[in-house]
N, C-alpha and C positions, 0 to 999 in steps of 0.2 A: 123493071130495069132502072137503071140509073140516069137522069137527066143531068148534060151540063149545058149552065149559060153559057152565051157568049159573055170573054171577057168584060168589055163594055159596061152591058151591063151588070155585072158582079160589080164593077168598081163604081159606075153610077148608083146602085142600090148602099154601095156602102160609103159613099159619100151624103148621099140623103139618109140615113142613118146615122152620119156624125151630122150632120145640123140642125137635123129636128130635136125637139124635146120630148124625151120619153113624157106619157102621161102621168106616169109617178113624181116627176118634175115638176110637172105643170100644176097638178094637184095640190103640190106643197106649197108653192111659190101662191096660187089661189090660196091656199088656208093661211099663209105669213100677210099677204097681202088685208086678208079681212079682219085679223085680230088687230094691225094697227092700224086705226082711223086716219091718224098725223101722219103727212110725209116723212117721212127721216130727216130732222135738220140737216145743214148744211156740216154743220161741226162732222158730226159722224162720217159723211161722205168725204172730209179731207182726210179725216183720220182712217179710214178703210183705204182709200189712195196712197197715202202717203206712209201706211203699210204695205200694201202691193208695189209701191218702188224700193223697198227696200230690197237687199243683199240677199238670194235666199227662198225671196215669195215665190209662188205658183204663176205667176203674171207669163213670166214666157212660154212656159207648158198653155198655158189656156190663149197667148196669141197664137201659139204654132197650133194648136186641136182647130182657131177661125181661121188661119189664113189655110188650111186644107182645104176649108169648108168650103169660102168665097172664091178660092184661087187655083181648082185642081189640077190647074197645071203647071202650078211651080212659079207664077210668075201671077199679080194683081195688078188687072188695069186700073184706072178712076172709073170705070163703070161699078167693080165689084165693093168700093168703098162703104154702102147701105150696106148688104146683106155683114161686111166684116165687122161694122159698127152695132146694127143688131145682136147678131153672135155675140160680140165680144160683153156686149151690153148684158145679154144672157148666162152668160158663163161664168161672167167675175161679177155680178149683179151691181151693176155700176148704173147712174141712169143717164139719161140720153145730153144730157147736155156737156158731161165732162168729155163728149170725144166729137163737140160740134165743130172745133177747126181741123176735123180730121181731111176733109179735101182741102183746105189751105196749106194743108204740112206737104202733102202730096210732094210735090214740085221739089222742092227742100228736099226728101228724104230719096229723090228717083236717083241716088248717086251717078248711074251711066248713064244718065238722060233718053233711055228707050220706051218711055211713057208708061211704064210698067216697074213694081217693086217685086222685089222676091222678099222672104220670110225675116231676115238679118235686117234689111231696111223698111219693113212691117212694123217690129217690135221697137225699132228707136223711133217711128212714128207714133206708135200707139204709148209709149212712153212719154214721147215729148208732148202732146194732146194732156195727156195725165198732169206730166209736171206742171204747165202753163195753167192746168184747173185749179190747180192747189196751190200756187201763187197767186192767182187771179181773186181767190176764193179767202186770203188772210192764213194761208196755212206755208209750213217751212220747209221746203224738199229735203229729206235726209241727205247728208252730207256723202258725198265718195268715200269709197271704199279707198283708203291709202295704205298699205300693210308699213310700218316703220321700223326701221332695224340697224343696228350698227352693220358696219364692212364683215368684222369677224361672226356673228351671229347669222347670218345671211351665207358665210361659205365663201366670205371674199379675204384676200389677206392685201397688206399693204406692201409694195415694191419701193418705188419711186416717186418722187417728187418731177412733174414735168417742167422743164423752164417755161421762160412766158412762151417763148417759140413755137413751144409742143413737139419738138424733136430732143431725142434724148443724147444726139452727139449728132457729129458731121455727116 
């Protein structure tokens, strides 16, 4: 016959299935670990940063796969900040100290003040933790993205001149 779980746990098994590390993971990040003796300078670590903040990277995909992980229900307290800072630590192999004012942003990032973040204000956390590392650290945060374009190129056409008023008659 056929067995179903309860939902529950189908969704408890499949959230501990996204934050463990498969042992083919573990294995490799073991084998990376013992061919370099040396830390990884510092240089390397701004420069792997301060690629993950650019335009493009995988940085969001890999906070939204932690805050699943840490946060299953949509919403992360200040409790669930370790397991999100582990994960994150895991996944984009970052080491632990570029995301150690991650409880000081907290407060800063809870936009409706409910002691609690969701996913949107996670990722400008976990960003701004980043950025502050590689300033911190002698490294240059890439610059915003600005798109630049004249009126007609963009789809705009020009009308009028407004007076200083800003009405264009009585």
């Amino acid at each position: 016959g056929v067995v179903f779980a309860a939902p529950d746990q189908d969704e408890e098994a499949a959230r501990r299935r996204c934050c463990d590390i498969s042992k083919e993971q573990e294995t490799r990040r073991e084998m990376m670990e013992a061919k370099s003796t040396f830390p990884a300078p510092g240089d390397a670590v701004v420069a792997r940063l301060t690629a993950l903040l650019k335009r493009g990277s995988p940085l969001q995909a890999a906070v939204a796969k932690c805050f699943k992980c840490a946060a299953p229900k949509q919403l992360l307290a200040p409790g669930g900040l370790p397991k999100l800072k582990s994960a994150i630590g895991r996944v984009l192999s970052i080491p632990e100290p570029v995301l150690a004012n991650i409880r000081d942003g907290f407060l800063r990032f809870d936009f409706d003040g409910d002691g609690k973040i969701d996913m949107c204000e996670c990722y400008g956390l976990v960003r701004d933790c980043m950025r502050r590392y590689v300033v911190d650290n002698g490294g240059v945060p890439s610059k915003p993205f600005l798109p630049l374009s004249s009126l007609e190129s963009a789809g705009y056409r020009y009308a009028a001149d407004l007076p200083i008023s800003g009405r264009l008659g009585r």
